[in-house]
BAGU-215343 format. One line per 3 residues: number of its first residue (from 1); their letters; for each residue x, y, z of C-alpha. Coordinates in nm, 4 decimals. Example, Ala and Ser with C-alpha at 12.3 -4.5 7.8 and 13.67 -1.06 7.14 Angstrom:
residues 2
1> AS> 1.2300 -0.4500 0.7800 | 1.3670 -0.1060 0.7140
//
This chain:
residues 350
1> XXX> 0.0000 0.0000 0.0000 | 0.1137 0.3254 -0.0870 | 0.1054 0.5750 0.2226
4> XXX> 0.0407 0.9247 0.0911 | 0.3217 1.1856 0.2381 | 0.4670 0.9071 0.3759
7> XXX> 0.7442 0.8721 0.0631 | 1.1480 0.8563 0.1712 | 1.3337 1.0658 -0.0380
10> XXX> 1.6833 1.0174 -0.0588 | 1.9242 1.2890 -0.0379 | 2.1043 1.4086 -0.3121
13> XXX> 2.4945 1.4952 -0.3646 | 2.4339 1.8140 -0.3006 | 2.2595 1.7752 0.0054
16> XXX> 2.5353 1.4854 0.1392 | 2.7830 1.7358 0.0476 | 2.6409 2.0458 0.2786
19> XXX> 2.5667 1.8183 0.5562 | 2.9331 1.7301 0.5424 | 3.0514 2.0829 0.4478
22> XXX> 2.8549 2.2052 0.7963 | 3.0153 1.8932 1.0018 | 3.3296 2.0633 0.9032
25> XXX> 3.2489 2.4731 0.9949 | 3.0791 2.3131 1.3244 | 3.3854 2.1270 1.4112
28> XXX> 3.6012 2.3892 1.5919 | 3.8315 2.4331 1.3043 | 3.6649 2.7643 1.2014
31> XXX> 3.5318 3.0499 1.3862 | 3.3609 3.3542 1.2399 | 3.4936 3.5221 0.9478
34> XXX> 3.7507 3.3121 0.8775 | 3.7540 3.2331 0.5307 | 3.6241 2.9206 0.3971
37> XXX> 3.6806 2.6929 0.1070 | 3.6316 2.8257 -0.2583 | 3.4682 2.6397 -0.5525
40> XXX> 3.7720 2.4598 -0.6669 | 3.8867 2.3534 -0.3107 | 3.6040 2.1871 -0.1613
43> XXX> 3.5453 2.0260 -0.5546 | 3.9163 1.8619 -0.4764 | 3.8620 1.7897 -0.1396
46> XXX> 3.5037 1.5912 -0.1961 | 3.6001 1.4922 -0.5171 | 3.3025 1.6257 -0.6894
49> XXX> 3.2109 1.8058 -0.9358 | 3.2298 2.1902 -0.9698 | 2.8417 2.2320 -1.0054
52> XXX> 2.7779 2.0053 -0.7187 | 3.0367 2.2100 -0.4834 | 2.8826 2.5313 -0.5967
55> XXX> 2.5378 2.4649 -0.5508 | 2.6598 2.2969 -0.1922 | 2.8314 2.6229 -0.1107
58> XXX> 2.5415 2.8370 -0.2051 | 2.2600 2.6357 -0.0172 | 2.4739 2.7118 0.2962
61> XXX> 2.5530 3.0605 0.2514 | 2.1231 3.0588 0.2124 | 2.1070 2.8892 0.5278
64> XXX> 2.3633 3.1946 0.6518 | 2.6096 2.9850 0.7894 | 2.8287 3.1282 0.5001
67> XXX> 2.8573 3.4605 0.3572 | 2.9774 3.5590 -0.0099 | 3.1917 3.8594 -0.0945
70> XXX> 3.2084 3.9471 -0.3886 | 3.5700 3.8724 -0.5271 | 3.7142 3.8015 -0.2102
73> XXX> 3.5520 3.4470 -0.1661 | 3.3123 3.2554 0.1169 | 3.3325 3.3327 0.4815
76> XXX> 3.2300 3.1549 0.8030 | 2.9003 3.3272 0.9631 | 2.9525 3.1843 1.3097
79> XXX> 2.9350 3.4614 1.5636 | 3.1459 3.3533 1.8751 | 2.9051 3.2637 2.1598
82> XXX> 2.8706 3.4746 2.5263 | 2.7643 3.3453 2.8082 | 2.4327 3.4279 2.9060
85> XXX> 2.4288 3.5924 3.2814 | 2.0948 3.8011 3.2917 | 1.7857 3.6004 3.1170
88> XXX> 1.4070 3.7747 3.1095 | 1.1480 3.5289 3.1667 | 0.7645 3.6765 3.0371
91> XXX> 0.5580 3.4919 3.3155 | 0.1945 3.2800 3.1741 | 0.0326 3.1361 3.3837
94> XXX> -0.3489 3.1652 3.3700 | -0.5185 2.9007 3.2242 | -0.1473 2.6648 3.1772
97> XXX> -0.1114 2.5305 3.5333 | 0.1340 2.3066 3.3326 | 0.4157 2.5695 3.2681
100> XXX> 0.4814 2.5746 3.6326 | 0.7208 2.2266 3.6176 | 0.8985 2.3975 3.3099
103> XXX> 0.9324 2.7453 3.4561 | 1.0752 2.5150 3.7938 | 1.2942 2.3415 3.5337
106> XXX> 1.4129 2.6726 3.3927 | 1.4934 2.8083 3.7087 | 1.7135 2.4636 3.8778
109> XXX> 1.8843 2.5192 3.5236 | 1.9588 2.8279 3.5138 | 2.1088 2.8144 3.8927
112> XXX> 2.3006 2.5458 3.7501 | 2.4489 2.7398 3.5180 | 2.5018 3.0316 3.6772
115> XXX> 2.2382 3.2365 3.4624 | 2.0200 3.4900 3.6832 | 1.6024 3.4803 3.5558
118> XXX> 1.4550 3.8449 3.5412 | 1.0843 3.6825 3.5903 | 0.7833 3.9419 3.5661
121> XXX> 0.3922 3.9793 3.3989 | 0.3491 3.8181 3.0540 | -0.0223 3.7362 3.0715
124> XXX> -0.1170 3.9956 2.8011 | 0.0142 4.1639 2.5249 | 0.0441 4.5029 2.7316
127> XXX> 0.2080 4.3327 3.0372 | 0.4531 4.1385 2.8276 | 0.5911 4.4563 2.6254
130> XXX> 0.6180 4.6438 2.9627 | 0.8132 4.3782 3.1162 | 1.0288 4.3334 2.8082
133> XXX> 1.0829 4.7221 2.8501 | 1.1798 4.7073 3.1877 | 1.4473 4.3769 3.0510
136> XXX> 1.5864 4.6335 2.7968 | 1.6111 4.8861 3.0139 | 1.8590 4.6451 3.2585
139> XXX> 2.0537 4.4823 2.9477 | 1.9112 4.0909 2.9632 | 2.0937 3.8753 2.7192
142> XXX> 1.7854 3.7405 2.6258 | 1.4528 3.6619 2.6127 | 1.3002 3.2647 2.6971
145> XXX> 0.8925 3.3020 2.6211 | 0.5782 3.1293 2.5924 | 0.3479 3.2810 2.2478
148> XXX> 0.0828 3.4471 2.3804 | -0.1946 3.3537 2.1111 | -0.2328 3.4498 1.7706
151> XXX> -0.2808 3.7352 1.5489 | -0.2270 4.0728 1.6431 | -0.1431 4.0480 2.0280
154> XXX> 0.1884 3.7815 1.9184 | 0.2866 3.9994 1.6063 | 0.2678 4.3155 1.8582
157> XXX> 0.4960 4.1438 2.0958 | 0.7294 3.9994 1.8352 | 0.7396 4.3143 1.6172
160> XXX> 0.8771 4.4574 1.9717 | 1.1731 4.1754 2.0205 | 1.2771 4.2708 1.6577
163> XXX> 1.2867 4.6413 1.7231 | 1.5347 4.6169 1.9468 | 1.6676 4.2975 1.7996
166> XXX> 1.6341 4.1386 2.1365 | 1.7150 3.7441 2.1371 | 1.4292 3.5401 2.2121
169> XXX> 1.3720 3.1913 2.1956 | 0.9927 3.0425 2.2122 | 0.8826 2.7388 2.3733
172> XXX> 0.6078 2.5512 2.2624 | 0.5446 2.8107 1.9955 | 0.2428 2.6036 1.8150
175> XXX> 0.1231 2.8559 1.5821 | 0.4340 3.0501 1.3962 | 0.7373 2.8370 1.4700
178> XXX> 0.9926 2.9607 1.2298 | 1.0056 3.3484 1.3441 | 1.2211 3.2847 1.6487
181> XXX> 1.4529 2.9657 1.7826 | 1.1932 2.6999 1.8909 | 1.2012 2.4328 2.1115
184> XXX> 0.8685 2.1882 2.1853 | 0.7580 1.8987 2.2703 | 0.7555 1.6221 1.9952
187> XXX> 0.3954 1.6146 1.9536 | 0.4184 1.3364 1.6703 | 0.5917 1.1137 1.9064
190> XXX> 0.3559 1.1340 2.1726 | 0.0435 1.1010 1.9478 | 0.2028 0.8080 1.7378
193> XXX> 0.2795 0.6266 2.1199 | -0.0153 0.7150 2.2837 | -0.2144 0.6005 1.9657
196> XXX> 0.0017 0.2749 1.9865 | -0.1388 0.2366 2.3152 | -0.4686 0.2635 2.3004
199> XXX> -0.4437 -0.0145 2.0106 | -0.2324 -0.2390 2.2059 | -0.5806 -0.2557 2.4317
202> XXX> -0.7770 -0.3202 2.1944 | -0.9771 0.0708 2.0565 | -1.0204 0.0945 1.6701
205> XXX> -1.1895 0.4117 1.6290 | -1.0118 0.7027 1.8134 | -1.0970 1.0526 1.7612
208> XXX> -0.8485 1.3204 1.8275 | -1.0053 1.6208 1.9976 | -0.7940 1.9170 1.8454
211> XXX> -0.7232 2.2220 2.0554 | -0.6736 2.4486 1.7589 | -0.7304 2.7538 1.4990
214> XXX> -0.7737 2.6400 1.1461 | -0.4426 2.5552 1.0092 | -0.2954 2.5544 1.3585
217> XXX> -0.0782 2.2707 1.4680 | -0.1145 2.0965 1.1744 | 0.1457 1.7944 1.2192
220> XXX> -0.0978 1.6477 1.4947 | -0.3402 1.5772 1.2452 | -0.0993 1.5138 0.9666
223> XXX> 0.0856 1.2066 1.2217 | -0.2976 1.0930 1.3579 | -0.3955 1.0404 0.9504
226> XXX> -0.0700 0.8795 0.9134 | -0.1014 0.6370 1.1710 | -0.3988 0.5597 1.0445
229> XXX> -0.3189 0.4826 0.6829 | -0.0171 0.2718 0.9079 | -0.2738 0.0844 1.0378
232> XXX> -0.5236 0.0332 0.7839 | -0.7596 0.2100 0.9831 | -1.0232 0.4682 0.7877
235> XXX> -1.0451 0.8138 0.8301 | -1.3875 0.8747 0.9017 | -1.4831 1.2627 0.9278
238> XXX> -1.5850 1.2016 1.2955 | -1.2654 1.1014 1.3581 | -1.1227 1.4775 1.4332
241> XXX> -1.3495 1.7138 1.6621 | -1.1810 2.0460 1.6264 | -1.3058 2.2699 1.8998
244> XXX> -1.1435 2.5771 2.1557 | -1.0451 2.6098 2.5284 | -1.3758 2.6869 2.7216
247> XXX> -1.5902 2.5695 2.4451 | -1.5126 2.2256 2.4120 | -1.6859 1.9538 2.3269
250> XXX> -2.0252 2.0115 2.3729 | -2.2508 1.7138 2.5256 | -2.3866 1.6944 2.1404
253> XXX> -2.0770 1.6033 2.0054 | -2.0018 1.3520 2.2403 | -2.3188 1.1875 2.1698
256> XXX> -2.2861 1.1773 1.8259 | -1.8971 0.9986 1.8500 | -2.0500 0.7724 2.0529
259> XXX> -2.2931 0.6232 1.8703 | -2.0580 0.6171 1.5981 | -1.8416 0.4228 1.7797
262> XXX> -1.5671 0.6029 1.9052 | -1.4228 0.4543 2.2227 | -1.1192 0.6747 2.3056
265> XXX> -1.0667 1.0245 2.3368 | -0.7425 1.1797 2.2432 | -0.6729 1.5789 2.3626
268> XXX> -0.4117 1.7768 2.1840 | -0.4290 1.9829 2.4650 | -0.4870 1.8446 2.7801
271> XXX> -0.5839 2.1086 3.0060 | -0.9181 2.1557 2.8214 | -1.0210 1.8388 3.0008
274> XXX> -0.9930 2.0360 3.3426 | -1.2392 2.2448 3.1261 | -1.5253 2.0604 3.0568
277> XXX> -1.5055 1.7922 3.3527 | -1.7274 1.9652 3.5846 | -1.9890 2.0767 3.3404
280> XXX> -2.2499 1.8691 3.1529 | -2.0098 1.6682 3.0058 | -1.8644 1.5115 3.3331
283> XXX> -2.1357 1.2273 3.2947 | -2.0233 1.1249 2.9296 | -1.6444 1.1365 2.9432
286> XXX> -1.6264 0.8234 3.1410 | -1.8036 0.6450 2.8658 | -1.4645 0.6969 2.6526
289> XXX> -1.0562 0.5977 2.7183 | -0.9199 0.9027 2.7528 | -0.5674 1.0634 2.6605
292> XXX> -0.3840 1.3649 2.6098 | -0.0689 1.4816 2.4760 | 0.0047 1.7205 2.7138
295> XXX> 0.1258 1.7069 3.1430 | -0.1361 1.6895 3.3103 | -0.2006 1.4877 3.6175
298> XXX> -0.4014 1.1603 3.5008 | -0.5280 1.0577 3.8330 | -0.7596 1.4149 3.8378
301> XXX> -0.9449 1.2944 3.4983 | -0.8611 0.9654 3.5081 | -0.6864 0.9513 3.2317
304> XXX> -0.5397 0.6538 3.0774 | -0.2127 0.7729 2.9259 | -0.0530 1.1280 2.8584
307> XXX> 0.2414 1.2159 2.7447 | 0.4796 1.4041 2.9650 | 0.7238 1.7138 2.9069
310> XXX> 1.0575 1.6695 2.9536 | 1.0958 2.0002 3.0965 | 1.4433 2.0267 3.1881
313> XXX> 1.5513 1.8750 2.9038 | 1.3470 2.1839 2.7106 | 1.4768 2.4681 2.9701
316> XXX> 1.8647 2.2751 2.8784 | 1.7646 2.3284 2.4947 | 1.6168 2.6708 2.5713
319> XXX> 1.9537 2.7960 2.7156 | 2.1705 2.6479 2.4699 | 1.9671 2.8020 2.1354
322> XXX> 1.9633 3.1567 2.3478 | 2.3313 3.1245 2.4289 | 2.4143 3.0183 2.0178
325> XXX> 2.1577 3.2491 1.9194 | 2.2389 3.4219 1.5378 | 2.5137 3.1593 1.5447
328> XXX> 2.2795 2.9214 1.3284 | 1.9438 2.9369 1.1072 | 1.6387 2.9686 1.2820
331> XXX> 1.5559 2.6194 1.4663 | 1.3004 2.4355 1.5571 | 1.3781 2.1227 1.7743
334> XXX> 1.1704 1.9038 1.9209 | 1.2183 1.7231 2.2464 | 1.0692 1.3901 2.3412
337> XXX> 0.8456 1.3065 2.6147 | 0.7889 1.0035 2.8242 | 0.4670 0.8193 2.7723
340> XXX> 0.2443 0.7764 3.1140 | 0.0215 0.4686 3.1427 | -0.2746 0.4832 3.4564
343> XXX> -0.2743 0.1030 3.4887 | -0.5877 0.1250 3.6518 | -0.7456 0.3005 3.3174
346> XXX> -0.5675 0.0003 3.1630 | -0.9073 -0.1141 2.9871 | -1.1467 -0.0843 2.6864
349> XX> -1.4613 0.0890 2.7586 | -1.7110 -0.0323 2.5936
//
């Protein structure tokens, strides 16, 4: 069976050739500005052709690692690192009782390190910018953030960071990854084990319950398809309730999976179970498994799996992509979780 976007494609010469090109300016043997290898040189080194060292050349001075003068040749765009010694930290903390272990993990790290946290009001788009003032104003070395939504309030904030070219990095940053350094958890990991799970006990139709905007997160649904097709499972358009925090989903729609046969629940975002669970709802829930890809504690909604940060391992990744920041393209990096089972939940409502 053919699995659509599921295709290997195997790199080409070119692309073998800047992976080992960038082994080489990461290696210590360069810092920034030094000059690099021309045309000719790295085409005798490799042994490859001229094209093939050219184009390899030019993808990584698009990536900026490089830079091309004209008529003087290809230099190394590595700025030297500094360690980081004052950090601002934007506090959220309404409605994500779950950023408390990883602002605890940022904080045991930074000590570690020797890296003081200038904590204050990020809640709103107004509190955030006033705090980030106040960071200026006292010469942080950086900025380590949660997004705080979508639209204008995050463009506001990060139209702010880029006036006064202010290094951030973003954590978790679901909806515009790409803008700033980005570390996360690796949602498609814990969906494709939590999924595995909840097969292992014997559930055939799952529907993922998708904390979202349209066109938000969009590799949760993309891996929970994929599974599928994995599985030779269908698709069915019940399969995916999209719905938002303090809205979500109504006793209707739980009826309706139901009698469809849906017998497990998956949350992309877990705390909108804390939402719903003392409302109408609270009666059907128990009908269905549930799960959720997010750190929540399973014994309050009896869950039967979730799928648990690894915050200091994010806070670790945080510092490092801060400290290296303009050093490297914009990154995204994902960190594994740990999968959670409730043994008790260990079952398959029927």
């Amino acid at each position: 069976m053919i699995i659509p976007g599921n295709r290997r494609i195997t790199p080409g010469k070119v692309e073998i050739l800047e992976q080992e090109l960038l082994q080489e300016l990461q290696s210590g043997k360069f810092i920034h500005d030094d000059r690099f290898y021309s045309v000719r040189e790295v085409s005798e080194k490799y042994q490859v052709t001229m094209t093939t060292a050219y184009r390899a050349l030019s993808g990584l001075i698009r990536q900026r690692y490089l830079t091309g003068r004209n008529g003087l040749g290809v230099y190394v765009n590595l700025p030297e690192t500094r360690p980081l010694q004052l950090v601002a930290v934007p506090l959220r903390l309404r409605g994500n009782p779950q950023v408390l272990d990883f602002y605890e993990a940022l904080s045991a790290v930074a000590e570690k390190r020797g890296i003081r946290l200038l904590m204050g009001n990020g809640e709103h788009c107004d509190t955030e910018i006033a705090f980030l003032q106040k960071a200026i104003a006292v010469s942080v070395d950086g900025v380590i953030r949660f997004p705080c939504g979508v639209g204008g309030v995050e463009t506001r904030v990060r139209k702010e960071l880029s006036r006064h070219q202010l290094p951030c990095v973003a954590v978790n940053d679901w909806w515009r990854s790409g803008c700033f350094p980005t570390v996360k958890t690796d949602e498609t990991d814990g969906l494709n084990r939590i999924m595995d799970a909840l097969y292992a006990v014997g559930h055939r139709k799952i529907a993922l319950v998708q904390e979202t905007f349209n066109a938000a997160r969009p590799e949760i649904q993309r891996a929970f398809w994929r599974w599928h097709w994995e599985h030779d499972l269908p698709v069915e358009s019940d399969n995916i309730c999209y719905c938002l925090s303090g809205g979500l989903p109504m006793a209707l729609s739980l009826h309706k999976m139901r009698q469809s046969g849906v017998t497990a629940l998956l949350f992309s975002y877990g705390i909108n179970i804390h939402d719903i669970w003392d409302r109408e709802n609270r009666e059907l829930l128990p009908q269905f498994t549930l799960a959720a890809l997010d750190d929540i504690p399973l014994a309050e909604t009896e869950l039967f799996a979730a799928y648990r940060h690894d915050d200091v391992k994010m806070a670790e990744k945080a510092f490092d992509l801060l400290e290296n920041f303009g050093c490297n393209p914009v990154e995204l990096v994902e960190i594994p979780g740990k999968l959670i089972i409730n043994t008790n939940q260990n079952r398959l409502t029927t």
